[in-house]
N, C-alpha and C positions, 0 to 999 in steps of 0.2 A: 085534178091538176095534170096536165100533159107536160111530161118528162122525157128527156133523151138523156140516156145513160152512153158515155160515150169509155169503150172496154169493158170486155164480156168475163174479167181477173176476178180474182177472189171479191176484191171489194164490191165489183159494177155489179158482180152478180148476187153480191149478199145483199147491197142496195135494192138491188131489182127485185128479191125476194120480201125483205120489208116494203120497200113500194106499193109491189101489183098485189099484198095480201091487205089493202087499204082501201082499194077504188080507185087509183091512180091509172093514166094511163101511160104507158111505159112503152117505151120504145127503146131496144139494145144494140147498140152499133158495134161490131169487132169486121177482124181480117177473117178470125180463123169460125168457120162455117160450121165444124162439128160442137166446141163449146157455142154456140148461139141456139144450134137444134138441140141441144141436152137444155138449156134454159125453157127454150122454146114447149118444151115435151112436157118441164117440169110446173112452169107458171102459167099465166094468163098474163103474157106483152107479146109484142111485137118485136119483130128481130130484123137488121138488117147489116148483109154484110159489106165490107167496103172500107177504104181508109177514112179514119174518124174526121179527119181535116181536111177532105175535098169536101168542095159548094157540093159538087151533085149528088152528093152519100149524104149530108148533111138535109138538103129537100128532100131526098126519100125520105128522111127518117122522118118526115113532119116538122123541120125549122121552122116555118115559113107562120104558125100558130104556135108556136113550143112556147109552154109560161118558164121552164128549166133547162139548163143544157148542164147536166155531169162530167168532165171530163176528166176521169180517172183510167185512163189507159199506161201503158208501162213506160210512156216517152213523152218526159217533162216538154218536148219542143210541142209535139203534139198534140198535147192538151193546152197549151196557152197558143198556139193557132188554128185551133177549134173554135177557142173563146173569140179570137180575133173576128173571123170568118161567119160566126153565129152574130155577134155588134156588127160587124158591117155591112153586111146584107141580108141579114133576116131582124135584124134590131130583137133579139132576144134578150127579154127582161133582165135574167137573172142567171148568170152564169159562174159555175163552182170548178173551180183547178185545180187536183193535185198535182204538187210541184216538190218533189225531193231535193233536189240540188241545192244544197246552202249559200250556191252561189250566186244565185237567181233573187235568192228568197230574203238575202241582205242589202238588195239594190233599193234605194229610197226611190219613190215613184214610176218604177215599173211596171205596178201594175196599177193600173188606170185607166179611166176613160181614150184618156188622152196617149199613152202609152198602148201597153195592152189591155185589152178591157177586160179584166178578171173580177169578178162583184167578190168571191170568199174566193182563199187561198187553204189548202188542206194541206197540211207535211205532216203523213204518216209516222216518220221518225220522231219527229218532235213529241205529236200525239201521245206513241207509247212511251218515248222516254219520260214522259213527266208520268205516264201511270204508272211507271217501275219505280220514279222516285217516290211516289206516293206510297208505295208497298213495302221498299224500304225503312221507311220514316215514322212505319205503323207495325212495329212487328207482330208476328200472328194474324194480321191480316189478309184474309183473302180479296177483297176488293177495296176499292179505299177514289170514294169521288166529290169532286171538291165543288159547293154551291155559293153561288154569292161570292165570287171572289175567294173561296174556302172560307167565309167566313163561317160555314154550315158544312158538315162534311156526312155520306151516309159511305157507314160501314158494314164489310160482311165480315162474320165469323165463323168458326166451327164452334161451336157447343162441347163444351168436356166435362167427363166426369169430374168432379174436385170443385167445377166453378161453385161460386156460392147462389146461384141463379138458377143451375143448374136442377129438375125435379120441381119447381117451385111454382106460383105462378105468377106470371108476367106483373100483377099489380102488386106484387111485393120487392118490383125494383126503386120501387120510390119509398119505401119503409129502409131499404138499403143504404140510397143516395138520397136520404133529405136535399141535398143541398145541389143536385146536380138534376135537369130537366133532360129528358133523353124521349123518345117514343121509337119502340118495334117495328117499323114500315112494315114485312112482312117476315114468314118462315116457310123455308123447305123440307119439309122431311121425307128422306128417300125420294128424291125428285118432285116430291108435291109440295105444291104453295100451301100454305097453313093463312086463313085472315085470323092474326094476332086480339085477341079480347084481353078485358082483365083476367078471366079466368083459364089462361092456355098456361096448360104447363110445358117448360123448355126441356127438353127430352136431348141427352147428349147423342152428338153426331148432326142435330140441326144443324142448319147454315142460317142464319137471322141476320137480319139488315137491320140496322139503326142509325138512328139519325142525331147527333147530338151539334151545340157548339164546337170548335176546332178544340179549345183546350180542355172539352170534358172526352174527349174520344177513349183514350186510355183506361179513364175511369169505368167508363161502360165497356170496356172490353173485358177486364177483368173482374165484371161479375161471372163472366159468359165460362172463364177459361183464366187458368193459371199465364202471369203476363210474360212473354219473352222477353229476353235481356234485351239492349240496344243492340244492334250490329255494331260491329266493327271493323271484322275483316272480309271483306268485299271479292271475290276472283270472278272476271267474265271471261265465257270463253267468246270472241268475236271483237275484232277491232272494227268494224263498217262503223256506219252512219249514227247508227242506236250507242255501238257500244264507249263509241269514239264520245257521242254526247253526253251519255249517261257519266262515263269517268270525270266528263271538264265539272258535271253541276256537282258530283259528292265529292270528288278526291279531297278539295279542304276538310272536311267534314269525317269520313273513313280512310281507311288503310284498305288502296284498291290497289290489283295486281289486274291485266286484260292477259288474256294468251291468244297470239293472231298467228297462222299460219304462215303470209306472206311477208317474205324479210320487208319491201318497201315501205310497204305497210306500216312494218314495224317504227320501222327509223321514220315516218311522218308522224305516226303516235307519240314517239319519244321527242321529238321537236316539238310537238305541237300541247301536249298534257306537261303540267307543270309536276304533280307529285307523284304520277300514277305510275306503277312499275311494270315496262312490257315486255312478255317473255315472248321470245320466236319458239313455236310450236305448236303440236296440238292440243285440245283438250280432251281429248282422249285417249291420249299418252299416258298411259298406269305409272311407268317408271316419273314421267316429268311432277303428275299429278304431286305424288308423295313425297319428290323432291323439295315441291312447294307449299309442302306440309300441309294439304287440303284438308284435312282435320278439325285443322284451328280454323277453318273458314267460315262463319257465320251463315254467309249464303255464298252459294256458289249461281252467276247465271250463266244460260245459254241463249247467247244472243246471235249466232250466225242465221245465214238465210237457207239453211240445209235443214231440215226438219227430223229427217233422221241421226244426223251431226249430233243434233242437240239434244235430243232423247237420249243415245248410247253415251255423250259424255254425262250428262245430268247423273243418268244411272249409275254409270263408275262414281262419279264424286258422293254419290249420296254413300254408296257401299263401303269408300275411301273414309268416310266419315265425317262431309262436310254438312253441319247441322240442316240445314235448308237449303232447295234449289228450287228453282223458277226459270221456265224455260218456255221460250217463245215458237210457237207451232203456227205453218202460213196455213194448214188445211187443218179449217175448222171441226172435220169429220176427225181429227186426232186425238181433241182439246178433251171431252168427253171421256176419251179412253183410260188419257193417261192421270191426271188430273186426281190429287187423294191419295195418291198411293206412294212411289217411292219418289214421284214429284211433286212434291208438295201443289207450286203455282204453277197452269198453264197459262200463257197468253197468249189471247190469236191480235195481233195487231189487225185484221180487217173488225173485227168487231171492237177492240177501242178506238178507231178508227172511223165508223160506225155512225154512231152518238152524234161525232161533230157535222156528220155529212146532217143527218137527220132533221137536228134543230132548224135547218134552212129550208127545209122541207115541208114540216108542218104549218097548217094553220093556224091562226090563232098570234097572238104574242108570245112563243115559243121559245127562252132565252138558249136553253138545253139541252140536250137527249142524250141518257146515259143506256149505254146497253147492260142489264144485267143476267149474269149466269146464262153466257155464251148464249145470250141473244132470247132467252124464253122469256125473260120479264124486263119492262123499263124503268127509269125514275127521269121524268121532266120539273123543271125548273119552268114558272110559266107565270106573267105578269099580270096583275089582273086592273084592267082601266075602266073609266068609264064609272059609270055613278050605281046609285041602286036602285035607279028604273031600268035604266041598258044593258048592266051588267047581272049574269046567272049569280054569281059568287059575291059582289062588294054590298056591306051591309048584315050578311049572314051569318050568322052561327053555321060551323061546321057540321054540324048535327043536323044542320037544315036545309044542305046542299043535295041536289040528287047526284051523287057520286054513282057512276057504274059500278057495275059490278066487277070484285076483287080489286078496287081502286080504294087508294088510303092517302091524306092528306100529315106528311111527316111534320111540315113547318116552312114557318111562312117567316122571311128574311125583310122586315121594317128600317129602314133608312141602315144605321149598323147594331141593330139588337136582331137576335136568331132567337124568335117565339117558336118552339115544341107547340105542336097542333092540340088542341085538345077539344071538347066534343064543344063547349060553350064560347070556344075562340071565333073571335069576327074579324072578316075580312074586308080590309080597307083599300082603297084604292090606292096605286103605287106599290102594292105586298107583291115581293115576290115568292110563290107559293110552290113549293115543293110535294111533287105528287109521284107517288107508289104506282104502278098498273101490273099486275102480274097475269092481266090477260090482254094481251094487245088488239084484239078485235074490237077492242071498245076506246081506242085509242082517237078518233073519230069524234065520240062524244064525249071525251077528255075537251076535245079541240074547241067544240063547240059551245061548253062551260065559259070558255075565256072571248069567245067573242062578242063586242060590243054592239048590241043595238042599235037600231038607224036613230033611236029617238035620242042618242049620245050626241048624233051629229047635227 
């Protein structure tokens, strides 16, 4: 597939990294010449520098054949007059926008053919706010991603001494939970993928994915690890776009406090949040911290765009004694370091962020693409049509699929029942099927599982 990635930012370039390690051919468009030649050094695309929304930077880059135009550069105008400029004189297929601005993004038919032609709309803020509430809503959870609507959801955990799972083996969670169906997608230990059997023993300090219905999740958590209470007291540091949204969806639900630097700021928060309490100042103010009893705080976030900001305040709060912190990091070469230790959750929004660009990406009937564990392993959501002459997968026993290698089949999402994979489970057409890859080299012939046959047509 020939791609124009248009911004050479964390995103264009984490994109461009998943891309051109597929066969894709990739093409980078930025201003600034030194991040295009460090891309350039590091991958296999093409780079071209130049403003992302002139016609003549747009034909270098290859418009003029392009199946994708990306336009994730830093300026919402810019990228939906890329999109413009790519529809009307190169008639490009299928064009993707990130668009921040809520202001844009509430406009009913704006973006359109007829309007501006944007095929997917991406808001980065949105993305991570709903993964933060999902993290919230699962306490002890390190990842938490919703399939089918949530109506299937795959979770990560730490492994702890005390669980009852814990030393055991894996086919003794069903001697556990008679009544609740769950399956391991994979394990990590010490950074290595683990493919889960019956006979793997869970070793504390794993991190293990599972995949259950939305209202067994809890249950399978607490084989893993003793369960955390619910939250309840909430403190973010960062009033912007995340933390402005993240307050509006929990305030009914928790006792949230935001602490924002800038007084404006402040008094539009307070206008604008109905329960949320917002203090002017910083979050790593010792004195104010304790003031606001961060103790009692269940989780503390850090949601500024300062990455350092949010390391040193995370640090003080955890020391201050706020049980949990989770703290949003833009340089993914961070997420790795700090992550485990006195900060519990790191999040890089370009890799949840990530996933959604991805699903549009791949071939195949692709509903999905969830990035896991900062991007070394995936889980796709993926449709399976077509009959049992044309199709790889409808008709077959799991057992009888040639799945790649380190690929695992979690469960397959039937009109509203959530079937757990198991080795004699057959797949029907309309399933939507939930798959594991904990090596993306093989993501390719993931793709090619799901495509339909000419003799379909």
């Amino acid at each position: 597939m020939k791609i124009i990635i248009l911004g050479a930012g964390q995103v264009g370039g984490t994109l461009a990294e998943h891309l051109a390690s597929e066969a894709n051919d990739i093409t980078v468009v930025d201003t600034d010449g030194e991040r295009l030649r460090d891309l350039g050094d590091r991958l296999d695309i093409r780079t071209v520098q130049g403003r992302a929304s002139f016609p003549t930077v747009l034909r270098q880059a290859g418009a003029d054949d392009a199946d994708m135009l990306v336009a994730v550069t830093n300026s919402d105008e810019t990228n939906m007059v890329a999109c413009q400029v790519a529809h009307t004189l190169f008639h490009t297929p299928t064009k993707i926008a990130r668009v921040r601005e809520a202001a844009y993004l509430t406009r009913a038919g704006l973006f359109d053919n007829d309007a501006i032609p944007v095929d997917v709309l991406i808001s980065p803020e949105q993305v991570v706010t709903n993964y933060i509430k999902r993290l919230i809503e699962h306490p002890g959870a390190l990842q938490v991603i919703d399939f089918a609507e949530g109506k299937a959801q795959l979770v990560a955990v730490k492994a702890y001494y005390g669980g009852p799972l814990v030393g055991q083996q894996l086919r003794q969670l069903r001697e556990h939970m008679p009544n609740v169906d769950t399956r391991v997608a994979a394990i990590f230990r010490r950074d290595r993928p683990i493919m889960p059997k019956g006979d793997t023993v869970i070793e504390a300090d794993d991190e293990v994915f599972f995949i259950a219905a939305k209202a067994h999740i809890r249950a399978v958590m607490s084989e893993m690890r003793r369960l955390d209470e619910t939250y309840k007291r909430i403190v973010i540091a960062g009033g912007g776009q995340i933390g402005e949204r993240l307050a509006e969806a929990i305030e009914s639900r928790y006792q949230v406090k935001i602490i924002e630097m800038n007084p404006a700021r402040c008094r539009y928060l307070s206008d604008t949040l109905d329960s949320t309490v917002v203090l002017q100042g910083s979050a790593s103010d010792r004195d104010l911290l304790l003031e606001e009893n961060i103790a009692d705080a269940d989780i503390f976030l850090a949601l500024t765009n300062d990455d350092e900001a949010n390391i040193m305040s995370s640090l003080l709060a955890k020391r201050l004694g706020a049980k949990k912190v989770m703290t949003i990091i833009n340089n993914p070469a961070y997420v790795d370091l700090i992550q485990g230790g006195d900060i519990d959750i790191a999040i890089s929004p370009q890799l949840a962020t990530i996933g959604t660009l991805l699903a549009h990406v791949r071939r195949g009937d692709i509903v999905s693409v969830h990035s896991l564990r900062r991007g070394a392993a995936e889980a796709i959501e993926a449709i399976a049509h077509g009959d049992a002459k044309s199709s790889k997968v409808i008709g077959r026993a799991i057992e009888n699929i040639g799945l790649p290698p380190g690929t695992t089949i979690g469960a397959i999402i039937r009109d509203e029942e959530v079937l757990i994979a198991h080795d004699d489970t057959v797949i029907e057409a309309g399933d939507h099927v939930i798959l594991f890859l904990v090596d993306k080299k093989h993501i390719r012939d993931v793709e090619k599982l799901f495509h339909v046959g000419l003799s379909f047509f």
